[in-house]
N, C-alpha and C positions, 0 to 999 in steps of 0.2 A: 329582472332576474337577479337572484343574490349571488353572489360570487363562489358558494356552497352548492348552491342548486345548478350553477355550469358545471363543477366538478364531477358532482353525483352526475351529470349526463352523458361528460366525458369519459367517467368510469363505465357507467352503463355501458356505452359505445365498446368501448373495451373490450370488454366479457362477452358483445355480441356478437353474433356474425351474420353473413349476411342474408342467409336463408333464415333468420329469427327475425331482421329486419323484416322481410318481405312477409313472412308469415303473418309480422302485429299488422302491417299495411294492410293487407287483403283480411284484417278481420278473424285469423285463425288463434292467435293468441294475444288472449287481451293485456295480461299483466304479468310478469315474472318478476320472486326478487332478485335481488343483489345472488343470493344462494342459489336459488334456481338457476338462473346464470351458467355460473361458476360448474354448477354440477352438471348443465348439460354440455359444455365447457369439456371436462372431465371426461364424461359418455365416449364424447366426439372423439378425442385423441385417444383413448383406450380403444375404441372400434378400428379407427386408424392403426393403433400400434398391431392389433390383431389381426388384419386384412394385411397389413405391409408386413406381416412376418409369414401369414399363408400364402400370399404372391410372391415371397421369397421361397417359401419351401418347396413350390410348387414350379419355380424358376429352375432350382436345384434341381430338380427330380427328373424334371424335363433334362438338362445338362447332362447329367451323369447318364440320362438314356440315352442320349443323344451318342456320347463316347464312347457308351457298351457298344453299343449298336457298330460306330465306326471303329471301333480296336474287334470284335469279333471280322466284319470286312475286310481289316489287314493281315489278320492272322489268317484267316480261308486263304489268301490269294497269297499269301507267305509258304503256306503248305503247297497250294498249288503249284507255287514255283518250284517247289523244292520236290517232290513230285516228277516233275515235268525234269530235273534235271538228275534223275534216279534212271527216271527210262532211257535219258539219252544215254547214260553210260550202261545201263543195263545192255544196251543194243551197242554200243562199240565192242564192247567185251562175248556178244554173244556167241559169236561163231567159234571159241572156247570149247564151249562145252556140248555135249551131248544133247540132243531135246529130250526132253524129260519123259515122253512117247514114246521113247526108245529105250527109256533105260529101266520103264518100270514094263515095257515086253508090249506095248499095245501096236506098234508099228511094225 
């Protein structure tokens, strides 16, 4: 082999990966050049960059519901406390006043 012809294979190598390996072995693709390569090279990481930006948006989305979800739970149970500590003084304070049954004549 000439010293060109190891390069050109090393470059080959390069541009390939390993599933094009396996593909020319098993007979599914016979020949690519240099360009083809390169171009499904290209494909590959652009489907990548597209799927790792959808798995990220989709990571978010999931997140932020996830937070909706747990900050609505804290605020329910925030109210509830705050609630719960309205009747307690609603009822220390009640013997104050009149029942309301009484004051508008039904008792």
């Amino acid at each position: 082999m000439a010293e060109g012809e190891v390069q050109d294979n090393i470059r080959k190598a390069l541009f390939r990966s390993p599933a094009v390996d396996q593909a020319q072995s098993s007979g599914i693709i016979l020949k690519m050049t240099d360009h083809q390569y390169i171009l499904v090279s290209i494909i590959r990481m652009f489907l990548y960059d597209v799927t790792d930006t959808l798995m990220s948006k989709l990571q978010i989305e999931q997140d932020v519901e996830t937070s909706v979800r747990i900050l609505h739970k804290e605020q329910h149970e925030q109210t509830l406390k705050q609630l719960r500590q309205k009747l307690k003084d609603l009822t220390k304070d009640d013997w104050r006043y009149q029942p309301v049954n009484q004051l508008i004549g039904l008792e």
